[in-house]
N, C-alpha and C positions, 0 to 999 in steps of 0.2 A: 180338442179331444179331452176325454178325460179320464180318469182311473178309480172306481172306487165312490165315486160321487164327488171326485176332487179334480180340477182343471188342472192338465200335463203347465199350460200357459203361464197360468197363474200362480201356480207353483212353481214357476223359472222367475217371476217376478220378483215371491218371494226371497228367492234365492238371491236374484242380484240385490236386491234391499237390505239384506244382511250382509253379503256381502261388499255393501259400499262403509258399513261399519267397521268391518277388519282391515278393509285397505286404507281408511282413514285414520287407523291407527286408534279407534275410539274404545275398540277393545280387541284383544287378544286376539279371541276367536269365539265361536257363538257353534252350540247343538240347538239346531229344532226339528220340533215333531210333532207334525199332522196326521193323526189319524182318524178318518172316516168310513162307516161301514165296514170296519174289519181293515178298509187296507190301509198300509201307513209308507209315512211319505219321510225320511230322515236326511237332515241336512248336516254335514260337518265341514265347520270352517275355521280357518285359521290355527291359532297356536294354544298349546298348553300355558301361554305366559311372551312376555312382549320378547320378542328375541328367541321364543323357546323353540322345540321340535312341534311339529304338525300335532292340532289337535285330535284323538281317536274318539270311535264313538265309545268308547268305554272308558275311556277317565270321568274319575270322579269329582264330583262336585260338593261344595258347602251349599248345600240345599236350604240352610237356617230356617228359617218359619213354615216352610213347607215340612216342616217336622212334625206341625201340629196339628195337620189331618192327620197323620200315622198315629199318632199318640192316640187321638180322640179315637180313632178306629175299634182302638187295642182296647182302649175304654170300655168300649161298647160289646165290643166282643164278649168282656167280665160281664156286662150285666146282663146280656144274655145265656150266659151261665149260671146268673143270680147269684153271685161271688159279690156286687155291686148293683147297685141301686141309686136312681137318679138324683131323687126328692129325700134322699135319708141325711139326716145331719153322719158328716164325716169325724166327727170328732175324737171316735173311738181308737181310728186307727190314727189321726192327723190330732194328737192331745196337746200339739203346740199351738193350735188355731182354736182351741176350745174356749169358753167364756170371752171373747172378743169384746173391746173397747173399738167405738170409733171418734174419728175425730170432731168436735163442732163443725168445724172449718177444715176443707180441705187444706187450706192456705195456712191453716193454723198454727198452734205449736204446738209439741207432741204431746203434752201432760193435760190437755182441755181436749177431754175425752167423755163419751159418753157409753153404757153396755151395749152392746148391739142385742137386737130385738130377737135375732132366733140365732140359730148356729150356720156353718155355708154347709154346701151340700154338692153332688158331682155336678150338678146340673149350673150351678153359679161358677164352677172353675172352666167347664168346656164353653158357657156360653161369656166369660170372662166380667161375670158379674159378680166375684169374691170383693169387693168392694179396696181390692188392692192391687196394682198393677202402675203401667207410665200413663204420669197424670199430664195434660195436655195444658198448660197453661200460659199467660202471659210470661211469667217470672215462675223459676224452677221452684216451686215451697220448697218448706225445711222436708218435710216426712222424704222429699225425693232425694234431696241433696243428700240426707242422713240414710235413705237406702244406698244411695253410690255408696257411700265412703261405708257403707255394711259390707260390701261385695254382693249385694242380692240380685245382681243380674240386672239393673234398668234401663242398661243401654245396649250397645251394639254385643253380642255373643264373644266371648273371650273363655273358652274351657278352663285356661290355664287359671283364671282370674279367681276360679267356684270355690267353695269349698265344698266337703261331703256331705251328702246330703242330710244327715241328721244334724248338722251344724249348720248348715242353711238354715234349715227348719226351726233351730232354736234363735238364730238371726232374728228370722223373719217373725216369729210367733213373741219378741220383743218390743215389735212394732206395731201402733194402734193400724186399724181399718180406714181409708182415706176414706170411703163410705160404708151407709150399712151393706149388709147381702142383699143382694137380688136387687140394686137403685139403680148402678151405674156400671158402663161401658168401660173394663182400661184392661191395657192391652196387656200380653208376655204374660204375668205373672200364673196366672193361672193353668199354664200352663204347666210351668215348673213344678205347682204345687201338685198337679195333676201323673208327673210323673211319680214324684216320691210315693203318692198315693197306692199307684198300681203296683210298686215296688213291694211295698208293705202289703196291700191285701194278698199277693202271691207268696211272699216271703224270698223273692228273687229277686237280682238286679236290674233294672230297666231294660236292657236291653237284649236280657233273655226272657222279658213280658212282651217287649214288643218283637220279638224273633219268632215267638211259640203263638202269638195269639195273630199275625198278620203279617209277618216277612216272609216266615218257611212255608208258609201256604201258598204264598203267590207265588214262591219262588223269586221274592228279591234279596239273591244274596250277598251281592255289595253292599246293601243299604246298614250299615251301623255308623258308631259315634264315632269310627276314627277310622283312617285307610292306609292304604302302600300309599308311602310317600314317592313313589313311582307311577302310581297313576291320579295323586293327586294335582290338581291343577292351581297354578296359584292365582290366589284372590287378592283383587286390589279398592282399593279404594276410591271415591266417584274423581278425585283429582289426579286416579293415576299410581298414587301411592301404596307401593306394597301393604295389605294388609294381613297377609300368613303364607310362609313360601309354600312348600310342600312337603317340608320335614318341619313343618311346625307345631301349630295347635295341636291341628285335625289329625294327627299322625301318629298319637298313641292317646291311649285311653286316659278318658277324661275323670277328674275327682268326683264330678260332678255330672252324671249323663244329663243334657237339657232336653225335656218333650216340647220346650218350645221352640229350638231354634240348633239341636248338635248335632244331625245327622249327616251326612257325605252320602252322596246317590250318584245311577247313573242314569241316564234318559232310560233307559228300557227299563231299569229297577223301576223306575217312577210309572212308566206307562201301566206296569201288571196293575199299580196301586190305581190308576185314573181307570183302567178300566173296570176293575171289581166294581169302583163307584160308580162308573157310567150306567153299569149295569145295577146298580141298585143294593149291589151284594152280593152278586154271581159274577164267577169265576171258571171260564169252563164250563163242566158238569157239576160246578162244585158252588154251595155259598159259602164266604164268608159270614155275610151277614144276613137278617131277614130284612126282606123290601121296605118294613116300617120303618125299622130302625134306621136305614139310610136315610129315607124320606124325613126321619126325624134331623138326621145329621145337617141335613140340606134345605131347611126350613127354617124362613127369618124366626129370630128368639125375638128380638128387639122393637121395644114398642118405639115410634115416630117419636115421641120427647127423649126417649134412652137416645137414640141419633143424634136428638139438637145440641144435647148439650155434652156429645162423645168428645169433642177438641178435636179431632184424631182430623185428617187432613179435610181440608175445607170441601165441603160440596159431595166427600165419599160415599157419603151414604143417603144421596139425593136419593139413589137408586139403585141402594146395596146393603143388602142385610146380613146379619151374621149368624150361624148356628153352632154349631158344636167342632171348634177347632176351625173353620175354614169360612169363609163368606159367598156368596151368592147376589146374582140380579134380581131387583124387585120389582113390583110393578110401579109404577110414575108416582102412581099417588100416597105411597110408602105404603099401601097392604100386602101383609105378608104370604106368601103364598111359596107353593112348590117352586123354585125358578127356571129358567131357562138356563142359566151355566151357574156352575160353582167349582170354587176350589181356592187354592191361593199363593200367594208372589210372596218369595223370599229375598232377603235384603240386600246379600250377597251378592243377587245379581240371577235369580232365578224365577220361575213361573209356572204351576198349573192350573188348567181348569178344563172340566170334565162338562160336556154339552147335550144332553139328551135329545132334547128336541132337532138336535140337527145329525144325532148320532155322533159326534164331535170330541176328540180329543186335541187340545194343545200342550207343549209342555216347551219352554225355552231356559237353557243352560248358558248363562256366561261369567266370565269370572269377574265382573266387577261391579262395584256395587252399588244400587239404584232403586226405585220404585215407581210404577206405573205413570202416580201423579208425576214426576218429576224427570222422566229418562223416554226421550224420543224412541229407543231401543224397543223399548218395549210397548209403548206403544203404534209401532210401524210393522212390530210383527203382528200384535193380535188384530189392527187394518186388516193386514195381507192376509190373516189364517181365515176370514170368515169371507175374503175376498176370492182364495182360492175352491169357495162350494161351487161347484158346476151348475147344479140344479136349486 
């Protein structure tokens, strides 16, 4: 039998599949959500936390990188307002990133530096080719080690750790370019830079940009930087180890709002957001965005040499492109085209991606922390989600 275009069956399978991860003690407890053609299918199992009370389906979660479709959304949302614009150097509002130096060498040292050849612009921070971010390499260089010990954000999300944002800014605006604009692939950063941006062209705080231009529309209103440490859930780390209880980080407002990785969600906050996009930019009776513009969001940027030489985990981008905040399936021979699924997996231990062609929504919630390449977890669930299409 089935429901919706989705197997009653096969969705008992998935169930017990997840379910042999809670009883195994591998994690806490695990939200998932399949929806196809309208109807949705929601699974809740196990605990808030190892020992804790039953997980509900409305606690919230450390969503981390799945921040950064929301961000880029909001982005877009300004420029079609014409508040923002893709291809303009940002310099006017972003005057710490202005006259840019880059490095010879990535590997280099800070002071062997050369001007960078134009200014960055929105389109090099959404597509994360600001020629700054975490650089993939054999041995950490100096530029990364001397970003840690900056506080600029290079590693795993730590609110506590930020500073405010205009002191970020003057951080980061001290430190040359790892490459020029628009050459190279690296991750996070540009995201960060991408929030302050939005903050400044509105004159409001991040997350009354992202609340006005794509929460309060969908109607996601859990989805901010920090939550009730009563329905937050605690996040642990891939050995197990506490990594923030639920009166921690995420539990009051942060120095620092991150667009690339501080937001707390709950599955259904997330689903309003994968459908607007499944749908292109409709909502209802309603757009968020226009069809292009999505279609822009969800179209490889990345040329096949930007891939070879991304470091980022082996083999990713055999057949995965990246667009504006999120990544997508490509075709084999790495041309870029409209995909078959998009969206993307945060580190904490969470996962979206919106499916057009099958009408298809996934979205998986757990508290602990892992990635696709590397967490059976997540890969048994998105097996099972395209296992459970009927037809």
């Amino acid at each position: 039998m089935s429901t919706g275009g989705l197997s009653k069956a096969r969705l008992g399978r998935l169930h017990d599949v997840m379910a042999g991860y809670v009883e195994r003690g591998e994690v806490p407890g695990v939200v998932t959500l399949v929806e196809r053609r309208g109807e949705v299918h929601v699974d809740v199992l196990g605990s808030v936390a190892f020992g804790g009370p039953p997980l509900r389906r409305d606690n919230l979660f450390r969503i981390s990188s799945m921040t950064k479709p929301v961000a880029a959304a909001a982005a877009m949302v300004l420029v079609e307002q014409c508040r923002l614009r893709l291809d303009e150097p940002v310099d006017e509002l972003l005057p710490e990133l202005a006259d840019r130096r880059v490095l010879t060498r990535a590997d280099g040292p800070l002071d062997d530096t050369v001007p960078a050849e134009r200014a960055l612009t929105l389109r090099d921070l959404l597509t994360f080719r600001m020629g700054f971010g975490q650089l993939y390499l054999p041995e950490e260089p100096p530029i990364v080690r001397a970003a840690n010990e900056a506080g600029l954000g290079m590693g795993p999300p730590r609110p506590s750790e930020m500073p405010e944002p205009d002191e970020w800014m003057r951080r980061l605006g001290a430190f040359p370019l790892m490459y020029p604009p628009g050459m190279r692939w690296l991750y996070n950063t540009g995201s960060d830079v991408l929030g302050v941006l939005l903050a400044r062209v509105t004159g409001k705080p991040l997350e009354d940009v992202l609340r006005e231009a794509v929460l309060d529309p969908l109607g996601m209103d859990d989805t901010r930087f920090c939550g009730d440490p009563g329905r937050l859930v605690t996040a642990y780390l891939g050995d197990g180890s506490v990594y923030d209880p639920p009166e921690g980080e995420w539990s009051r407002p942060p120095a620092f709002p991150s667009a690339a990785a501080g937001l707390v969600s709950t599955v259904d906050d997330y689903l309003a957001f994968g459908r607007m996009m499944l749908h292109f930019g409709r909502f209802g009776s309603e757009r968020l965005l226009a069809r292009p513009t999505v279609e822009a969001m969800v179209t490889d940027q990345l040329t096949p040499g930007e891939k070879a030489v991304s470091g980022f985990y082996p083999g990713y981008f055999d057949t995965r492109g990246w667009g504006f905040g999120l990544s997508m399936t490509t075709a084999r021979d790495g041309v870029a085209s409209v995909p078959g699924r998009f969206g993307w997996d945060g580190g904490l231990g969470t996962s979206w991606f919106s499916d057009p062609k099958e009408d298809l929504i996934g979205i998986l919630l757990t508290q602990k922390a892992g990635f696709p390449q590397f967490s059976n977890l997540y890969l048994d669930y998105w097996t099972s989600v395209y296992q459970a299409i009927a037809d």
